[in-house]
N, C-alpha and C positions, 0 to 999 in steps of 0.2 A: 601249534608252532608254525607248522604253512600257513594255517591261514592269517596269522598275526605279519607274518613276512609279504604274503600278498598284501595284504591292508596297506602294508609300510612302503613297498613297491607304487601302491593305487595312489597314494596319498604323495609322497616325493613328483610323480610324475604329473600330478594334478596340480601341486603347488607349483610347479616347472611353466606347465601349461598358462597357468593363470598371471606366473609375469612374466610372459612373455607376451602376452595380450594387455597387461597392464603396463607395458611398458610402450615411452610414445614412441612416434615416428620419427626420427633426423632427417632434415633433408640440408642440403647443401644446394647451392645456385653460384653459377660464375657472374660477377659482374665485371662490366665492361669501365674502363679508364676513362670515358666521357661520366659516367653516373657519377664515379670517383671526384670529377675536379669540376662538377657542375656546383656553382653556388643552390644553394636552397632557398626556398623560397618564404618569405615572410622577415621572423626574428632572426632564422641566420643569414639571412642575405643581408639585411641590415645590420647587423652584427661583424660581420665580414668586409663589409664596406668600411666599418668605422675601422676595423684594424690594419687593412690595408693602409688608409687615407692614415694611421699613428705612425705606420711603418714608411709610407712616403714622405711624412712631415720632418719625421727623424733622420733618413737618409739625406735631406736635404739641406740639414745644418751642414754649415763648414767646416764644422771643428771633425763631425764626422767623413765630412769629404776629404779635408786634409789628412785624416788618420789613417783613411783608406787609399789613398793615392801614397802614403809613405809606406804602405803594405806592400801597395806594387796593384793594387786594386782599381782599373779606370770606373769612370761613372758611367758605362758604355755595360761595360762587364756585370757590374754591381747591378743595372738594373736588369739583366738578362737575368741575373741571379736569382734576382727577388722576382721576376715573369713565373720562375719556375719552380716558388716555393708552393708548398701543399696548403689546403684548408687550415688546417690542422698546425703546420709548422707558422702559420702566418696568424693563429691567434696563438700560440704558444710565444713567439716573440714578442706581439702586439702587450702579452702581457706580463713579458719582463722587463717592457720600456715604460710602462706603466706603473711599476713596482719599484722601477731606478729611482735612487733617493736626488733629489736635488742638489748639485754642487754651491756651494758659495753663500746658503739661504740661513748664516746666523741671525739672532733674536737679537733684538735689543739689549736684552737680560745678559745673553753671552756676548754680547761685544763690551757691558762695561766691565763684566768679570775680568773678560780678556787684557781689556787696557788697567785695568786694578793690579792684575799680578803683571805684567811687565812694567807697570810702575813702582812696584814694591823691588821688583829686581835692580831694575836703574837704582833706586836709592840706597838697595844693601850693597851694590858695589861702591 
């Protein structure tokens, strides 16, 4: 009976031993705000360019300048805004201006539906 209790002592603290050596290292590292908002080099640099230049092309409609100037938003301001968006937040929008569906772009198909049924209506009145 000791010596089954030793065993079991010998054997817990061996298995103890053994993951804690099987276990890896973590390390942690500070990095600095320049590493942060440095473009990369390669595919995201150019990748990054092309969503800035979506986010500049955008900001530069009128319909959008007008919307933002009735917010109270100058074009002065707006473009500080956008100086001081992240990697990150600047293809995150780049790719919900790219996802916006386009206003005004019916088919053929649906404009003669369209004028079939308000023609049908003109004539049921």
């Amino acid at each position: 009976m000791f010596a089954s209790r030793i065993s079991r002592q010998f054997l817990v603290a061996a298995l103890g031993v053994s993951l804690m050596a099987a276990a890896p290292a973590a390390r942690a590292e500070l990095i600095g705000t320049q590493q942060l908002t440095q473009p990369q080099s390669g595919q995201g640099a150019a990748t990054l360019a092309k969503d800035r230049a979506t986010l500049d092309h955008f900001m530069a409609r009128a319909d959008v300048q007008a919307k933002l100037e009735q917010m109270g938003l100058s074009q002065e301001v707006t473009q500080q805004r956008l100086a001081a968006l992240s990697n990150a937040e600047v293809a995150q929008l780049a790719a919900r201006i790219d996802n916006m569906p386009a206003a005004g772009s019916l088919s053929f198909q649906e404009m003669v539906i369209i004028l079939l049924v308000a023609i049908l209506v003109v004539l049921a009145l």
